[in-house]
PyMOL commands that place a pseudoatom at each C-alpha (Angstrom):
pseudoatom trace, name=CA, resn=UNK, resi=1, chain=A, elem=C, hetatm=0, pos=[1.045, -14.574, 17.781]
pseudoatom trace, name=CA, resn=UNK, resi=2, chain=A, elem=C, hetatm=0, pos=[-0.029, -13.579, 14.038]
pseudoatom trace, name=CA, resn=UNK, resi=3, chain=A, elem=C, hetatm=0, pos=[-1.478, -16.508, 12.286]
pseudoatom trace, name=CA, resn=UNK, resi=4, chain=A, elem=C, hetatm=0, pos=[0.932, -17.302, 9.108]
pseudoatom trace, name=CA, resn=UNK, resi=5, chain=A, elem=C, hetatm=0, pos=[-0.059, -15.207, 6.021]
pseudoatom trace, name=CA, resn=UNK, resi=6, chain=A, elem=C, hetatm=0, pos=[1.043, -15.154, 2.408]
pseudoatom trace, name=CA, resn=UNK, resi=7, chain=A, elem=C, hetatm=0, pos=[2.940, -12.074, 1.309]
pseudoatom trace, name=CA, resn=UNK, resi=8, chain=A, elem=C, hetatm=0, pos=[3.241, -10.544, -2.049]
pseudoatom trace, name=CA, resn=UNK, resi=9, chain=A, elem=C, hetatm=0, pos=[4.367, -7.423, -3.696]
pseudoatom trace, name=CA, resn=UNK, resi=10, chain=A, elem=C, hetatm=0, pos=[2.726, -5.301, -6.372]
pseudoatom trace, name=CA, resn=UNK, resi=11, chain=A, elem=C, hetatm=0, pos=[4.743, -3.563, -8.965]
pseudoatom trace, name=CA, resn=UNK, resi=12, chain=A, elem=C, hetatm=0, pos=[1.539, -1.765, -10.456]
pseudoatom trace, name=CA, resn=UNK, resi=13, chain=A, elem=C, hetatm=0, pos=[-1.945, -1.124, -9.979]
pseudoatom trace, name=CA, resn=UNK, resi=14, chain=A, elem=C, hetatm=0, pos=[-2.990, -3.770, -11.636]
pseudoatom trace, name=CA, resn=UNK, resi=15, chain=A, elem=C, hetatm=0, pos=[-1.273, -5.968, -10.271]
pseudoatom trace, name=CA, resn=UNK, resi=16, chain=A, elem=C, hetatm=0, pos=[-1.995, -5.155, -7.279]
pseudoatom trace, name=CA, resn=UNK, resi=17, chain=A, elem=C, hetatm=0, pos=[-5.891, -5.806, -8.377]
pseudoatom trace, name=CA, resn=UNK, resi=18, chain=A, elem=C, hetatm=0, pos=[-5.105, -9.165, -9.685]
pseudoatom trace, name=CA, resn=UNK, resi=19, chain=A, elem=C, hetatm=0, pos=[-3.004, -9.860, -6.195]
pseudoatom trace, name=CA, resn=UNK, resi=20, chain=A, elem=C, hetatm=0, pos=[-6.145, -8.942, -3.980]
pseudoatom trace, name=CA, resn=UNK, resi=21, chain=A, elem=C, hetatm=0, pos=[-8.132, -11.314, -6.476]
pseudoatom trace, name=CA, resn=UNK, resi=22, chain=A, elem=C, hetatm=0, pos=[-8.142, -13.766, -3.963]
pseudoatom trace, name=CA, resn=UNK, resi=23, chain=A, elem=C, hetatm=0, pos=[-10.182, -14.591, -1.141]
pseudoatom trace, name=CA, resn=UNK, resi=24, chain=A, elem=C, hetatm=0, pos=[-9.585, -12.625, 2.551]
pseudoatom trace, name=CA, resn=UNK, resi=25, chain=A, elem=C, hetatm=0, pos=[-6.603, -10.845, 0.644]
pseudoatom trace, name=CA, resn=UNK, resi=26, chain=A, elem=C, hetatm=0, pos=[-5.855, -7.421, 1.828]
pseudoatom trace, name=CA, resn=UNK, resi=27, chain=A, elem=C, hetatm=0, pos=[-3.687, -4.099, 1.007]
pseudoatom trace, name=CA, resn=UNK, resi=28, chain=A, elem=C, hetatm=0, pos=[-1.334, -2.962, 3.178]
pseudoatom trace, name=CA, resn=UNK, resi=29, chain=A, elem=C, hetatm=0, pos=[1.016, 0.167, 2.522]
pseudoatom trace, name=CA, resn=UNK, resi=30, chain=A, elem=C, hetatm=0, pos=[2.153, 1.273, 6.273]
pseudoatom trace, name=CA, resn=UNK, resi=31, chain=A, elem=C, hetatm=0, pos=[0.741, -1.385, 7.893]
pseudoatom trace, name=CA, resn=UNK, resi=32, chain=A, elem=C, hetatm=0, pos=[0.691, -0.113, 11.530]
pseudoatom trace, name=CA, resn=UNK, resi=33, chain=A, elem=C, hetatm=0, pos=[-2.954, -0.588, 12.217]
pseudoatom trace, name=CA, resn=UNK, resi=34, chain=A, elem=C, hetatm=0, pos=[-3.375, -3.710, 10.422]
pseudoatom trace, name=CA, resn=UNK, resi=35, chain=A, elem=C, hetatm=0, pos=[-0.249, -5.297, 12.184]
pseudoatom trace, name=CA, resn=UNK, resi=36, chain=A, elem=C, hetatm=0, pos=[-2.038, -4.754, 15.560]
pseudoatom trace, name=CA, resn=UNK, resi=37, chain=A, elem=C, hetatm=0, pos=[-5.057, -5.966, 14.435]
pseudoatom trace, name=CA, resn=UNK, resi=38, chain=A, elem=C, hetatm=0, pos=[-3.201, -9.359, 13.292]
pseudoatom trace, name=CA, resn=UNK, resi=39, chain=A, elem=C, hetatm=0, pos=[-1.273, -9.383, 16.527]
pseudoatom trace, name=CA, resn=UNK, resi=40, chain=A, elem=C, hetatm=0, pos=[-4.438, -9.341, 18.299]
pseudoatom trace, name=CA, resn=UNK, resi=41, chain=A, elem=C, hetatm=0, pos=[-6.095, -12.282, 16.494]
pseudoatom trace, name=CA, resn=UNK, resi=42, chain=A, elem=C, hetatm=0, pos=[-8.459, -10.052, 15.213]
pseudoatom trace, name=CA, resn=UNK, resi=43, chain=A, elem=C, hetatm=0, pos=[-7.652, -9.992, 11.543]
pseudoatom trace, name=CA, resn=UNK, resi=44, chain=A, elem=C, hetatm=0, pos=[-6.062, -13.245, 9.913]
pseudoatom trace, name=CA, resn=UNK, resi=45, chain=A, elem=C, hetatm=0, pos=[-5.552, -12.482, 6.339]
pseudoatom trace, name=CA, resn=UNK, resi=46, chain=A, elem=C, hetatm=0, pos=[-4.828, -14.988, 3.538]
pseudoatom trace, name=CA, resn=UNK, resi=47, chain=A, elem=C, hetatm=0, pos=[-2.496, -12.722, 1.698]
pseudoatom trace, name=CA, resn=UNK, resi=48, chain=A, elem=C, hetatm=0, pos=[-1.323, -9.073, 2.238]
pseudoatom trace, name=CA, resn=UNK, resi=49, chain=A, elem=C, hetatm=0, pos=[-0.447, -7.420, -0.622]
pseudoatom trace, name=CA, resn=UNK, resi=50, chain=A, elem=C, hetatm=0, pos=[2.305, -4.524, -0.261]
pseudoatom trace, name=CA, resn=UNK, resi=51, chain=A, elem=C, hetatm=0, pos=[1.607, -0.875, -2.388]
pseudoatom trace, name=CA, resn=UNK, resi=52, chain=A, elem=C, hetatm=0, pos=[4.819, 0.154, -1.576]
pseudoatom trace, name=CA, resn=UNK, resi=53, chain=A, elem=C, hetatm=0, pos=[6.206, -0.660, -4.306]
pseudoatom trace, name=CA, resn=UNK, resi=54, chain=A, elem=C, hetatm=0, pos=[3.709, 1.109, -6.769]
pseudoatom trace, name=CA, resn=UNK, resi=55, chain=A, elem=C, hetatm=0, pos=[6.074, 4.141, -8.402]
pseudoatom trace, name=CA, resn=UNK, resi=56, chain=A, elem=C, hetatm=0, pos=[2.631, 5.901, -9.769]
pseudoatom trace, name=CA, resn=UNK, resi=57, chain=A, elem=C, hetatm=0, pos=[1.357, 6.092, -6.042]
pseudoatom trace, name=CA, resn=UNK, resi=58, chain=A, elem=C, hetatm=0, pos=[3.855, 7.928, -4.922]
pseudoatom trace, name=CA, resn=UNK, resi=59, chain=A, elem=C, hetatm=0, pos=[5.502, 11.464, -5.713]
pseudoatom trace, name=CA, resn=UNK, resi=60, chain=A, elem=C, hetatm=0, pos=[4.303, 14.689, -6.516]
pseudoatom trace, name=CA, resn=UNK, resi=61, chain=A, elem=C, hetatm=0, pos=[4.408, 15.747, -9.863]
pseudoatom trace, name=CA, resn=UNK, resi=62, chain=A, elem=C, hetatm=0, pos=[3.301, 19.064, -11.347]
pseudoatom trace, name=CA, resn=UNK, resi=63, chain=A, elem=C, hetatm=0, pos=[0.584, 18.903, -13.725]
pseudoatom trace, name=CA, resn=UNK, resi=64, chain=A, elem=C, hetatm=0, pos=[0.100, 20.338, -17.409]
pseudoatom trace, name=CA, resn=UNK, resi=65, chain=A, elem=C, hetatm=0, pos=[-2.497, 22.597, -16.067]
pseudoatom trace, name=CA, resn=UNK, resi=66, chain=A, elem=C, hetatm=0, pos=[-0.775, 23.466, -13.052]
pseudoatom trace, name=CA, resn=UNK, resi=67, chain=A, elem=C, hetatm=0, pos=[-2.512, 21.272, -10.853]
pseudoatom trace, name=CA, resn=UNK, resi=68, chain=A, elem=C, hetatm=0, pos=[-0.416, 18.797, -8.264]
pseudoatom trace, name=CA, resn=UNK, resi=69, chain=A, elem=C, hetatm=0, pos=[-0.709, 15.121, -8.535]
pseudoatom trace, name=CA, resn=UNK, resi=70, chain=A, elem=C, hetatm=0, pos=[-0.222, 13.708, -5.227]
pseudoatom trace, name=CA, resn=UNK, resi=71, chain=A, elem=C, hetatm=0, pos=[0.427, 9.933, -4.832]
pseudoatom trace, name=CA, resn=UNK, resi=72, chain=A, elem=C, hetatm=0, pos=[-2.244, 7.924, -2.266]
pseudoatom trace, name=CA, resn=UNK, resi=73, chain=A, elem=C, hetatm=0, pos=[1.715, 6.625, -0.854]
pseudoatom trace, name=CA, resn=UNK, resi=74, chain=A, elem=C, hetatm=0, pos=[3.335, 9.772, -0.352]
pseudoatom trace, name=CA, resn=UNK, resi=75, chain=A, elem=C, hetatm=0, pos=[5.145, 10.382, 2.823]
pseudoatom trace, name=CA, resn=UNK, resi=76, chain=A, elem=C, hetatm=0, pos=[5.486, 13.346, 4.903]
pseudoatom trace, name=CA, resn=UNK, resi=77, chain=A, elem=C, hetatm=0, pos=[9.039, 13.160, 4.230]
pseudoatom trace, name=CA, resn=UNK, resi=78, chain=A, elem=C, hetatm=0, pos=[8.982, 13.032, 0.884]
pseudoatom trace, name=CA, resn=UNK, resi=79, chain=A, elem=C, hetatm=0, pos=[6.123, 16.291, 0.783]
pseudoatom trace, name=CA, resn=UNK, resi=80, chain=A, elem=C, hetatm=0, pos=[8.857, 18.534, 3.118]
pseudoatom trace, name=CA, resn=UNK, resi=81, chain=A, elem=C, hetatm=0, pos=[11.283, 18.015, 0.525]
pseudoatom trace, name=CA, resn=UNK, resi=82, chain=A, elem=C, hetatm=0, pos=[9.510, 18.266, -2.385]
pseudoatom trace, name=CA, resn=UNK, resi=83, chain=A, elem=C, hetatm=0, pos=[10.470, 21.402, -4.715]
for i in range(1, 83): cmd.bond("trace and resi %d" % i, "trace and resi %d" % (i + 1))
show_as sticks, trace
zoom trace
């Protein structure tokens, strides 16, 4: 059983910093690993603060200088169908 947790989402980066302000607060984007963890009793965070909701850390986007920004959140779904 996962001991109860608070949940919050971040709309930016720093919010997100502010969000993991707190004691035994931690990020979670996918989550898979850290789920287990919890389900295990091995982790019992305070708070888990969701990325996923970050636009700037996700995407590609072509650079000025024709370099590729690649967002820490990108999926492999969204790289195949990138253009």
């Amino acid at each position: 059983m996962i001991a109860p947790f608070e949940l919050r989402w971040a709309g930016s980066i720093p919010e997100a910093v502010e969000l993991l302000g707190v004691e035994d607060a931690h990020a979670v984007a996918g989550g898979t690993a850290l789920v287990l963890l919890m389900k295990q009793g091995l982790l019992r965070p305070a708070r888990l603060v969701s990325l996923a909701g970050i636009p700037s850390m996700t995407g590609i986007e072509r650079q000025d200088d024709g370099s590729l920004r690649i967002g820490a959140l990108l999926t492999i779904r969204e790289a195949e169908r990138s253009s």
